[in-house]
N, CA, C and O of each residue as an XYZ file, in Angstrom:
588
protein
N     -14.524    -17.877      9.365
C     -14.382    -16.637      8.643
C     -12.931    -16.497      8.201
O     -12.087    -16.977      8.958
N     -12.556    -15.952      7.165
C     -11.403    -15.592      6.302
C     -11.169    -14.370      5.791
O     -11.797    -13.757      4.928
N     -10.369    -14.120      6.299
C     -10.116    -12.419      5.467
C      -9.920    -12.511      3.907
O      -9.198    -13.348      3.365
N     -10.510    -11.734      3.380
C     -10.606    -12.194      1.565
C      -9.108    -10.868      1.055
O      -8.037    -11.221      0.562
N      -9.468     -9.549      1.337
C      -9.197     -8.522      0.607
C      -9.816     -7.365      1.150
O     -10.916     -7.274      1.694
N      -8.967     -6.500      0.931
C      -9.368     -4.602      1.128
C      -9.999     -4.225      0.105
O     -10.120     -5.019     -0.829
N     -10.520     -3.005      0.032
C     -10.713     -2.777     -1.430
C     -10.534     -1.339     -1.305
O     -10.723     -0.843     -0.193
N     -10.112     -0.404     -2.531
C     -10.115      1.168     -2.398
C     -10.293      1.503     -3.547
O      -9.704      0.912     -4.452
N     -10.921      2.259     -3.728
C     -11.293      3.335     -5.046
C      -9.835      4.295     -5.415
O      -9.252      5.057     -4.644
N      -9.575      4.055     -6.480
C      -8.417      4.850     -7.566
C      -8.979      5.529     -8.205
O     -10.172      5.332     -8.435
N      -8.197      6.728     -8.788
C      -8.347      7.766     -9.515
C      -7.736      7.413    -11.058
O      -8.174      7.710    -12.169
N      -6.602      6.693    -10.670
C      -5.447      6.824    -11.842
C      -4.485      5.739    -11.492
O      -3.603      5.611    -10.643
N      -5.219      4.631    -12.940
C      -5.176      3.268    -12.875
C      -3.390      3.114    -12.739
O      -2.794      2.415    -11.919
N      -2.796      3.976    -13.790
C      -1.044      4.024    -13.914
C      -0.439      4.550    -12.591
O       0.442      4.029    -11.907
N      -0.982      5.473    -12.428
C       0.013      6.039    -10.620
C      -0.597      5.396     -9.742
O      -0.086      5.485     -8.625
N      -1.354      4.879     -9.808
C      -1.831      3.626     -8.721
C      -0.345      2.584     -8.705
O       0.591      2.504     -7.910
N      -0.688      1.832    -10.064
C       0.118      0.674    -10.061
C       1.878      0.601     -9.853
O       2.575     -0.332     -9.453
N       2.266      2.036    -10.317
C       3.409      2.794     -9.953
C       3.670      2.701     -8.466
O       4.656      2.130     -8.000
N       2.811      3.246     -7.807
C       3.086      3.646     -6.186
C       2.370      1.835     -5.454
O       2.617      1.667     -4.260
N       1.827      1.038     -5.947
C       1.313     -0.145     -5.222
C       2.543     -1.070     -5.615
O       3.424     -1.538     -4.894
N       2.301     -1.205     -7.180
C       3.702     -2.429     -7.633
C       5.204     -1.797     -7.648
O       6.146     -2.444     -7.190
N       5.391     -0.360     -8.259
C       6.948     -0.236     -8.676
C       7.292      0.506     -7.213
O       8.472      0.420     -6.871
N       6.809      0.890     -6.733
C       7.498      1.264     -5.240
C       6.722      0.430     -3.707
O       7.264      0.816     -2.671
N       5.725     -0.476     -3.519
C       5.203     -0.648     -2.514
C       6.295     -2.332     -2.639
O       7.120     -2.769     -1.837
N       5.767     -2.969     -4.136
C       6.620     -4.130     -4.406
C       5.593     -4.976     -4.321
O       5.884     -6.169     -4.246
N       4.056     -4.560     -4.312
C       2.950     -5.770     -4.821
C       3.080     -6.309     -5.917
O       4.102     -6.023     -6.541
N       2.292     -7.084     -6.413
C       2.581     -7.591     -7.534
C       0.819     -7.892     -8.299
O       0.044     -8.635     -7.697
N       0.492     -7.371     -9.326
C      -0.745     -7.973    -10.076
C      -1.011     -9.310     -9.824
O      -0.073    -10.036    -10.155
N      -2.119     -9.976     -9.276
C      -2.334    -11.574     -9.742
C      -3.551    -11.215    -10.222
O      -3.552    -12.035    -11.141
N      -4.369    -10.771    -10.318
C      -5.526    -10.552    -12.083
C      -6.254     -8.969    -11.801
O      -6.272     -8.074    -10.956
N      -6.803     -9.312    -13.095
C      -7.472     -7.937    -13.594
C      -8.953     -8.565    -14.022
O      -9.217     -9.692    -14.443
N      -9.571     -7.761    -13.838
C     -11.294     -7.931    -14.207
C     -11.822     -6.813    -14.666
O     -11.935     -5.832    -13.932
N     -12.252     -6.809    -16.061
C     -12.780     -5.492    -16.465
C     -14.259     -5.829    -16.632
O     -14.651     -6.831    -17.229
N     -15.304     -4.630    -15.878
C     -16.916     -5.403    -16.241
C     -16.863     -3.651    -16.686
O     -16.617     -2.583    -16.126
N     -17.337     -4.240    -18.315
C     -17.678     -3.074    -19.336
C     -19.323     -2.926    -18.605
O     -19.330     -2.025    -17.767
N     -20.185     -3.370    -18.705
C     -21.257     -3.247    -18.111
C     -21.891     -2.092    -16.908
O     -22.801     -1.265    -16.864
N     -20.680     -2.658    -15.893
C     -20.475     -1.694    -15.033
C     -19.986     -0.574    -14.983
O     -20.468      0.343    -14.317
N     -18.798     -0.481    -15.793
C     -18.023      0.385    -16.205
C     -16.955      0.467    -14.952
O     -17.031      1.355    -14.102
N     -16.181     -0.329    -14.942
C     -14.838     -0.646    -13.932
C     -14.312     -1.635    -13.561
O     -14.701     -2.790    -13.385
N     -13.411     -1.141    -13.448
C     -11.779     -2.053    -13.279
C     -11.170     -2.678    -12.110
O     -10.333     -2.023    -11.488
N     -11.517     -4.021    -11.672
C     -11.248     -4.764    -10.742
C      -9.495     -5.165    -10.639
O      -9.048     -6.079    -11.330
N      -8.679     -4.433     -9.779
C      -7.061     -5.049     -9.986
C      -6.813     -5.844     -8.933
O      -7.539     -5.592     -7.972
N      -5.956     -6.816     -8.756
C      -6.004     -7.424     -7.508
C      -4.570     -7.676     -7.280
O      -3.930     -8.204     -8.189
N      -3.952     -7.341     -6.105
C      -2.361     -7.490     -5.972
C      -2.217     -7.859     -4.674
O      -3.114     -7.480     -3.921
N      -1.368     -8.468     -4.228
C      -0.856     -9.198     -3.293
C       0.629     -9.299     -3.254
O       1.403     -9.474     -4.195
N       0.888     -9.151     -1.935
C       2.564     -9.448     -1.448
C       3.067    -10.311     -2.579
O       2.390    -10.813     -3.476
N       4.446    -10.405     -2.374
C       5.373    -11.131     -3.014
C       5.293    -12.712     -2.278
O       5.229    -13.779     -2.889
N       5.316    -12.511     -0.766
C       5.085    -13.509     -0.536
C       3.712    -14.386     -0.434
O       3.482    -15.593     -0.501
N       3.262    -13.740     -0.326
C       1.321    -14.138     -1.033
C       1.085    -14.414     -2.450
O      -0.025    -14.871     -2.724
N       2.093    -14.182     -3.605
C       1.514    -13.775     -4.719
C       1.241    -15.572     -5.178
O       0.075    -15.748     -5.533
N       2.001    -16.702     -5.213
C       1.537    -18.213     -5.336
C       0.421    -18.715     -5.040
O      -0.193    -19.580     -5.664
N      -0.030    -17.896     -3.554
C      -1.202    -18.416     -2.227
C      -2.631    -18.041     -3.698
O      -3.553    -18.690     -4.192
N      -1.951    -16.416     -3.920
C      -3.129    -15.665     -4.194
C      -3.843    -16.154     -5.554
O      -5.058    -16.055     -5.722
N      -3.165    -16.565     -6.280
C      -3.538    -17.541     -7.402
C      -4.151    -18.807     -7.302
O      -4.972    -19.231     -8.115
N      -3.882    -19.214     -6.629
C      -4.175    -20.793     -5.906
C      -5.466    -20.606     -5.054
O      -6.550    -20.753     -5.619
N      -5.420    -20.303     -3.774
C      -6.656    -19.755     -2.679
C      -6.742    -19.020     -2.039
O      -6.780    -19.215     -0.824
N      -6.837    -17.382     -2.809
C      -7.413    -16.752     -2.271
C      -6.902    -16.335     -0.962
O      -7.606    -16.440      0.042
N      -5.167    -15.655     -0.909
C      -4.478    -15.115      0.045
C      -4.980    -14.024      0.228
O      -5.735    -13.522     -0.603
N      -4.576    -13.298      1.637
C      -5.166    -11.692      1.192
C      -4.662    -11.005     -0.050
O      -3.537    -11.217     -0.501
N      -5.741     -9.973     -0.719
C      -5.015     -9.296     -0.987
C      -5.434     -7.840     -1.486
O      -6.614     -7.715     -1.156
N      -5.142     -7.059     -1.922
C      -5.847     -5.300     -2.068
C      -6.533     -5.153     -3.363
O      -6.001     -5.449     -4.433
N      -7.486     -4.782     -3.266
C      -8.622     -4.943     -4.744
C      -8.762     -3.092     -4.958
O      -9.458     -2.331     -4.286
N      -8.027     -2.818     -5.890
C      -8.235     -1.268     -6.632
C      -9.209     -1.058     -7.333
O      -8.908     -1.230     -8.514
N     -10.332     -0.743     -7.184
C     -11.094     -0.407     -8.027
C     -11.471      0.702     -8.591
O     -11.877      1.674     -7.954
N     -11.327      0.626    -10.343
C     -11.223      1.991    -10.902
C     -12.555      2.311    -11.543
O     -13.225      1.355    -11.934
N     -12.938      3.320    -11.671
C     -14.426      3.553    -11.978
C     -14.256      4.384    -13.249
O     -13.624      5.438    -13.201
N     -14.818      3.927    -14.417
C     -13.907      4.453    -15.796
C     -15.190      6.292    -15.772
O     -15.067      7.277    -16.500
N     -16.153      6.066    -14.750
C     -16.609      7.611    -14.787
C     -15.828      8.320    -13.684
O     -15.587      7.938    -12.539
N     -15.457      9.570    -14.383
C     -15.326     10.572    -13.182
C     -15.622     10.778    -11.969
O     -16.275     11.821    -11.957
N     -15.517     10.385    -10.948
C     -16.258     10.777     -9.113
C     -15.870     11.728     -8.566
O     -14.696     12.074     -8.694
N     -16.908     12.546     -7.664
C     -16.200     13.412     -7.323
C     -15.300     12.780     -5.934
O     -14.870     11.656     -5.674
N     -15.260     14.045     -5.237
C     -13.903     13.447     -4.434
C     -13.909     12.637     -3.634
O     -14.670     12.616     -2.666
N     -12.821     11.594     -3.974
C     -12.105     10.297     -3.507
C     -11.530     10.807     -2.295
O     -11.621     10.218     -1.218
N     -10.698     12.344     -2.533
C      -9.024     12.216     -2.029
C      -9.338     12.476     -0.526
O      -8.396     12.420      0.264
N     -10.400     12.713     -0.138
C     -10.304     12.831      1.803
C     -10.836     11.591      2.438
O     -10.516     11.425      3.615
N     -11.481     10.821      1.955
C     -12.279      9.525      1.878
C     -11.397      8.814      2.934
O     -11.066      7.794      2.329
N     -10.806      8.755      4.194
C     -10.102      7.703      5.093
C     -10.778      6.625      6.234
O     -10.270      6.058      7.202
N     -12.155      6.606      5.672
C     -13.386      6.202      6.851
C     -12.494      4.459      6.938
O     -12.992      3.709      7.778
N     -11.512      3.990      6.286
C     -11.616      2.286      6.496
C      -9.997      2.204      7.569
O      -9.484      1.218      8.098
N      -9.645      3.357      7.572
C      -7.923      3.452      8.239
C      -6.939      3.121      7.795
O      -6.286      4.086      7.397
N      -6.072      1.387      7.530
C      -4.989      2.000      6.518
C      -4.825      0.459      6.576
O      -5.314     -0.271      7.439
N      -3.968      0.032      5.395
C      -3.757     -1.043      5.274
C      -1.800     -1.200      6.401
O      -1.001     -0.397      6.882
N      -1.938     -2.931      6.279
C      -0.904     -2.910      6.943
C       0.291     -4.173      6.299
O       0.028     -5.370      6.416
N       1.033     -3.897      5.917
C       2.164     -4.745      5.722
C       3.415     -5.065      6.120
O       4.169     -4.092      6.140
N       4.034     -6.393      6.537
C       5.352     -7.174      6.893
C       5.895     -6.430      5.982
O       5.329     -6.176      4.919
N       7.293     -5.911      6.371
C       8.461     -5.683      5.999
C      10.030     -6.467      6.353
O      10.599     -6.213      7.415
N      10.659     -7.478      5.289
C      11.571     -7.987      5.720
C      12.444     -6.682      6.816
O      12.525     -6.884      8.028
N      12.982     -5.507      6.225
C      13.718     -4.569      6.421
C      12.878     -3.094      6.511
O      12.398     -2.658      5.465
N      12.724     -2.412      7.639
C      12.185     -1.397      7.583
C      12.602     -0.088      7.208
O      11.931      0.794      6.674
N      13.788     -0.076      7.554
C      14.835      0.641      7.108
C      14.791      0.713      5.557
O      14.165      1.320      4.688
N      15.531      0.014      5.629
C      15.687     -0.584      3.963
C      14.453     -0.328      2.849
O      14.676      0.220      1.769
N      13.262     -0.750      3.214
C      12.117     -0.378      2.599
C      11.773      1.455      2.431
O      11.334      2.099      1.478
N      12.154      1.821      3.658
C      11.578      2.888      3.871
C      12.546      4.185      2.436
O      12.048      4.974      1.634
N      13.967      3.833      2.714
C      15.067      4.284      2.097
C      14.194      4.161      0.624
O      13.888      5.241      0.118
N      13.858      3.160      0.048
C      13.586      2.388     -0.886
C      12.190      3.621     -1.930
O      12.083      3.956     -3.110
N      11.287      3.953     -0.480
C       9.923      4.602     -1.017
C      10.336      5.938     -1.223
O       9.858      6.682     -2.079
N      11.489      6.314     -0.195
C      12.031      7.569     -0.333
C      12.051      8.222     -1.567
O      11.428      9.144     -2.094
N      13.543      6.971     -2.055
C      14.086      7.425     -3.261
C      13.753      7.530     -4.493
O      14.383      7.984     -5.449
N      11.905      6.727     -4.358
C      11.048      6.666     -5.101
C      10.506      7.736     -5.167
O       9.550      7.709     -5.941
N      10.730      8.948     -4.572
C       9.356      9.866     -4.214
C       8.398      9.839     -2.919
O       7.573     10.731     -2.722
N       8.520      9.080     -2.320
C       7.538      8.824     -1.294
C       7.554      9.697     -0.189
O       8.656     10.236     -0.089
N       6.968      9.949      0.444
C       7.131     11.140      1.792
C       7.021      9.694      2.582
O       6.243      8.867      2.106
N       7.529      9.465      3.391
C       7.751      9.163      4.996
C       6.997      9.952      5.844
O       7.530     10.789      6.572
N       5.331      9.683      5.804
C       5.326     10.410      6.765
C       5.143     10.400      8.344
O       5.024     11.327      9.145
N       5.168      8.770      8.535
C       5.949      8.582      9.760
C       7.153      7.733      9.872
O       7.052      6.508      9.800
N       8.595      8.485     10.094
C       9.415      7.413     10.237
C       9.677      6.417     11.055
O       9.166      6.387     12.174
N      10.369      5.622     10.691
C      10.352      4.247     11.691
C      11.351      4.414     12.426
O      12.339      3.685     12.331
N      11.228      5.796     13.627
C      12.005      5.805     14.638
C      12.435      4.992     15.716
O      13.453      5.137     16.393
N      11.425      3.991     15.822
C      11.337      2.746     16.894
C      11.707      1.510     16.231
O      11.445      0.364     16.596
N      12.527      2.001     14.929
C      12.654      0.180     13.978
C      12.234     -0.351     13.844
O      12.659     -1.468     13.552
N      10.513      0.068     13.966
C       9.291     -1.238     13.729
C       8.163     -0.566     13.139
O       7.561     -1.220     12.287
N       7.733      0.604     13.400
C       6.670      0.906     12.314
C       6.876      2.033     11.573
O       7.429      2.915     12.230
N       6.595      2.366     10.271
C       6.733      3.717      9.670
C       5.113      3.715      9.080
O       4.289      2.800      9.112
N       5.001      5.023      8.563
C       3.527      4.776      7.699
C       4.141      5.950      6.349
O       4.985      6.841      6.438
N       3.314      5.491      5.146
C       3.696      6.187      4.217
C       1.547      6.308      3.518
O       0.596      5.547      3.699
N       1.685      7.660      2.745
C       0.224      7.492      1.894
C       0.228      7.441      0.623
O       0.891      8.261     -0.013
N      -0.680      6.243     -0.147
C      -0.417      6.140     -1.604
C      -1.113      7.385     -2.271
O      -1.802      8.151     -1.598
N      -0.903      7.560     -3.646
C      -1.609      8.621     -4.604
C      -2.979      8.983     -4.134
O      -3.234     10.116     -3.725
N      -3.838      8.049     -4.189
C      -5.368      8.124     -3.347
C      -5.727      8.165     -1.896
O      -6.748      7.583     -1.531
N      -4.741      9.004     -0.770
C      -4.810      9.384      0.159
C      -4.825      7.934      1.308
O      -4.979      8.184      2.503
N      -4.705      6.874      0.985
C      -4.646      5.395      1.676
C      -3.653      5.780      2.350
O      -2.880      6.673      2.003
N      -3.582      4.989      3.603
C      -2.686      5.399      4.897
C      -2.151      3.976      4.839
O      -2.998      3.108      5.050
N      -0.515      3.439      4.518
C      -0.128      2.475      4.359
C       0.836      2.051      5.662
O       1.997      2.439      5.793
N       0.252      1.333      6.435
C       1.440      0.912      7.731
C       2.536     -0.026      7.597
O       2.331     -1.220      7.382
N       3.526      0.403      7.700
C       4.430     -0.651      6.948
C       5.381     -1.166      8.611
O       5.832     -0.333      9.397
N       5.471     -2.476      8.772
C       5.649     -2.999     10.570
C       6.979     -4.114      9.873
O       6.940     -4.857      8.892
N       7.984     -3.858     10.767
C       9.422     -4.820     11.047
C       8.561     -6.352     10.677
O       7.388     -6.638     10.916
N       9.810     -7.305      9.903
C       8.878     -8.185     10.289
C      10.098     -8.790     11.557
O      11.292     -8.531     11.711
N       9.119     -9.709     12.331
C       9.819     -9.918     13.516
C      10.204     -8.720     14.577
O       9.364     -7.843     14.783
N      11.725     -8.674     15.383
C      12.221     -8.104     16.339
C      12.177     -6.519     15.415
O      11.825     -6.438     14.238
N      12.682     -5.198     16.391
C      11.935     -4.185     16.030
C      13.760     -3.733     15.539
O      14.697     -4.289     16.112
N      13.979     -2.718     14.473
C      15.616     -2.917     14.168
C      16.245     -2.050     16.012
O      15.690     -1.734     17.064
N      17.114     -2.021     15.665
C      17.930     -0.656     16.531
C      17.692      0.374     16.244
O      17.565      0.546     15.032
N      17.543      1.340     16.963
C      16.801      2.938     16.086
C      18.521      3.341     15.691
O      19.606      3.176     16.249
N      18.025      3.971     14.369
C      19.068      4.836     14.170
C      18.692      5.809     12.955
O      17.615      5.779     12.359
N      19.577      6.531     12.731
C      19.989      7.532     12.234
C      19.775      7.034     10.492
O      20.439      6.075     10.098
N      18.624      7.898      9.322
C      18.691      9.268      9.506
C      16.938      9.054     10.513
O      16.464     10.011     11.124
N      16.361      7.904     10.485
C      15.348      7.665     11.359
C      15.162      8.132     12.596
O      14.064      8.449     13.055
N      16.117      8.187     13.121
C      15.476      8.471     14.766
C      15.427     10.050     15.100
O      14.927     10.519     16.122
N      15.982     10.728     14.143
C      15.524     12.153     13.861
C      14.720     13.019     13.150
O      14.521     14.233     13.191
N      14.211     11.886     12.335
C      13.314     12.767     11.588
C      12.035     12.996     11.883
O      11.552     12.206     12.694
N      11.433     13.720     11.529
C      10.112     14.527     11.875
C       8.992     13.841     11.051
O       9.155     13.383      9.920
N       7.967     13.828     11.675
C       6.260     13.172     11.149
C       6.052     14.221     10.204
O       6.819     15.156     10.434
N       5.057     14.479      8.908
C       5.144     14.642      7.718
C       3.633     14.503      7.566
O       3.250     13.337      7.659
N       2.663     15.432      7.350
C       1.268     15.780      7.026
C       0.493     14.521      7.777
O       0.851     14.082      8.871
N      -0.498     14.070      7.101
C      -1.360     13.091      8.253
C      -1.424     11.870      7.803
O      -1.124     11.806      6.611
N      -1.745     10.701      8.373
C      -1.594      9.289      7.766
C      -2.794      8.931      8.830
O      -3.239      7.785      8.896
């Protein structure tokens, strides 16, 4: 057995790709549109996956957009949250901040924070390797709605 891919239902194909590629730092490796069906297959993968994912089939997160209206997506958390290596946790975290991002758990312990994308996804973001030194403005800040 092989882990293939996640998959999550989007609302909004542009603030998706905003909050997955221009602030998470995935990267597109294809798109599949089935007019038939009526929706939009995206598929993105780490930076360091993104070679694998072209080649065979690395993990990676499948957005799927449904070009009809649904009703609500946004409480939908039945699968729990995806999880990703971070060279720098710190650093990353600073990174989603300044993007907009709520922190809404900081990485007081230098090893895990969690942040939620546009479509209510609970994103775990883990040190890679040893856990940093806690510090400051991290080791004071406060947890932030629910993840």
């Amino acid at each position: 057995m092989r882990y293939l891919h996640t998959m999550i239902r989007i609302r909004d194909v542009e603030e998706s790709l905003d909050f997955w590629c221009n602030k998470m730092g995935l990267v597109e490796t294809r798109r599949v549109e089935h007019e038939q069906g009526r929706f939009t297959l995206i598929f993105l993968a780490g930076t360091k996956d993104e070679s694998r994912a072209k080649q065979e089939n690395a993990p990676e997160l499948e957005l799927t957009y449904n070009w009809d209206p649904e009703d609500d997506l946004g409480n939908s958390r039945n699968f729990g949250h995806l999880a990703y290596k971070v060279d720098d946790i710190y650093a990353t975290c600073q990174q989603l901040m300044d993007a907009g991002v709520t922190i809404n758990r900081p990485p007081r312990d230098g090893r895990m924070a969690f942040v939620v994308s546009p479509d209510n996804i609970s994103v775990e973001l883990l040190q890679e390797g040893d856990a940093q030194a806690p510090a400051e403005p991290w080791l004071s800040m406060e947890n932030t709605g629910s993840w």
